[in-house]
C-alpha positions in Angstrom: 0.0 0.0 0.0 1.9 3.3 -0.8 2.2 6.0 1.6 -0.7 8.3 0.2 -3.1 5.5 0.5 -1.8 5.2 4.4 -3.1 8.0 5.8 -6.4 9.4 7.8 -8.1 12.5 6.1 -8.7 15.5 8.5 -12.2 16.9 7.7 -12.4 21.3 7.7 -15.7 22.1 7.2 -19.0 20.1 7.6 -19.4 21.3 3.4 -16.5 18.8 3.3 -17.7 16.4 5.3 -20.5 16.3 3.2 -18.8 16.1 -0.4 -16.3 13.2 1.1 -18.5 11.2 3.2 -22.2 11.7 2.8 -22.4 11.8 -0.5 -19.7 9.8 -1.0 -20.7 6.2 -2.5 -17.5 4.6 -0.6 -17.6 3.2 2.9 -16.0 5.7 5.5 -14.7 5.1 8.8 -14.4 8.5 10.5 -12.1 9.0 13.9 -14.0 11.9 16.1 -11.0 13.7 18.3 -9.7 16.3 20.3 -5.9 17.7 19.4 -5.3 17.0 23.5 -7.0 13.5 23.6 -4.4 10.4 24.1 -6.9 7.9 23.5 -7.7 9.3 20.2 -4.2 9.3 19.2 -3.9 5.9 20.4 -7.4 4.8 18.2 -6.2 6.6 15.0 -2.6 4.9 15.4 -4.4 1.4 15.8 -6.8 2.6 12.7 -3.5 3.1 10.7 -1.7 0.0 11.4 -5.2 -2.1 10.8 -5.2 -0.1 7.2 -1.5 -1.2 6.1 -2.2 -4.7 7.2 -5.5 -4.8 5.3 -6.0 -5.6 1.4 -8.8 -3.4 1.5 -8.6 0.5 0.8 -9.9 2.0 4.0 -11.1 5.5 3.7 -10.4 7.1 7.2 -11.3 10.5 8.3 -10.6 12.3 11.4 -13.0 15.2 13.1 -12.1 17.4 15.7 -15.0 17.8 17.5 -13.4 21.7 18.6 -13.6 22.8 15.4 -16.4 21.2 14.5 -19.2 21.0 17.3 -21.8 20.8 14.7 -20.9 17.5 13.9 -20.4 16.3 16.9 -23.9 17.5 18.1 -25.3 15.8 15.0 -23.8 12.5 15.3 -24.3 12.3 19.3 -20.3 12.0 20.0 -20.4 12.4 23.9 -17.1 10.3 24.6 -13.6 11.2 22.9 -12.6 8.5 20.9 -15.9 7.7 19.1 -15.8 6.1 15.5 -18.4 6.0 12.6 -18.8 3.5 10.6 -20.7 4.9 7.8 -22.0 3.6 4.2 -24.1 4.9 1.8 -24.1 8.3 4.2 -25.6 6.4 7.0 -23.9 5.5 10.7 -23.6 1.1 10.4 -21.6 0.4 13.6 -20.1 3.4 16.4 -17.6 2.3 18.7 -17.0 4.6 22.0 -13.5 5.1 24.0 -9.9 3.3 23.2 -10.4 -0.7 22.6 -8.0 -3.1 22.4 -6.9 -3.1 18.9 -8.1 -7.1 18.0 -11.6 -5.8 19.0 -11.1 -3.3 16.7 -9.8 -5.4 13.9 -13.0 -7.3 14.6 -15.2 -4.4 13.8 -13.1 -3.5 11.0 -13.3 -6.8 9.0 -16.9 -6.7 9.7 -17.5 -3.5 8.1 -15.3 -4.6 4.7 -17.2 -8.0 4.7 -20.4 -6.0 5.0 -19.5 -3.5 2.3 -18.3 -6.5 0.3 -21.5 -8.2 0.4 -23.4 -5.2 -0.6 -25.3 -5.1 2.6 
């Protein structure tokens, strides 16, 4: 997997949220953050490694939930980390706080076997 595919996406606007994930017919697993959170370094870190050992182009995005409250408000993020699953612009699976990173894989693979599927 090359370097540009290895990355997570910080999101700027909720226009831009919009374009890349809502409207976006790919599958999008988005990271909600603070710039002071640990955990949330810790998640997107785990997120990262899971991506280069997967076969499967992930498309992961990050949200500050300081720059963006709106968001946050709209998506019910109460706890810092908090990740989306989303297809299709909808919310399939949200995971709350740091997990260990084989129950995270789990969730992962699930949402790649679910996208593969078509469901």
């Amino acid at each position: 997997m090359s370097a540009s595919q290895n990355a997570i996406t910080a999101i700027k606007s909720e226009k831009e949220f919009s374009r890349k994930v809502l409207s976006n017919k790919a599958s999008s697993i988005i990271i909600f953050k603070t710039a002071w959170s640990g955990d949330a370094f810790l998640m997107s870190s785990i997120f990262l490694k899971i991506q280069e050992e997967s076969v499967e182009k992930l498309q992961l995005f990050s949200i500050d939930i300081e720059e963006l409250p709106t968001l946050k408000n709209q998506f019910h993020i109460d706890q810092i980390p908090t990740v989306l699953f989303i297809r299709h612009g909808k919310v399939v699976n949200k995971l709350k706080k740091i997990l260990p990173s084989t129950i995270i894989k789990l969730h992962v693979n699930s949402f790649i076997k679910a996208v593969a599927k078509g469901a």
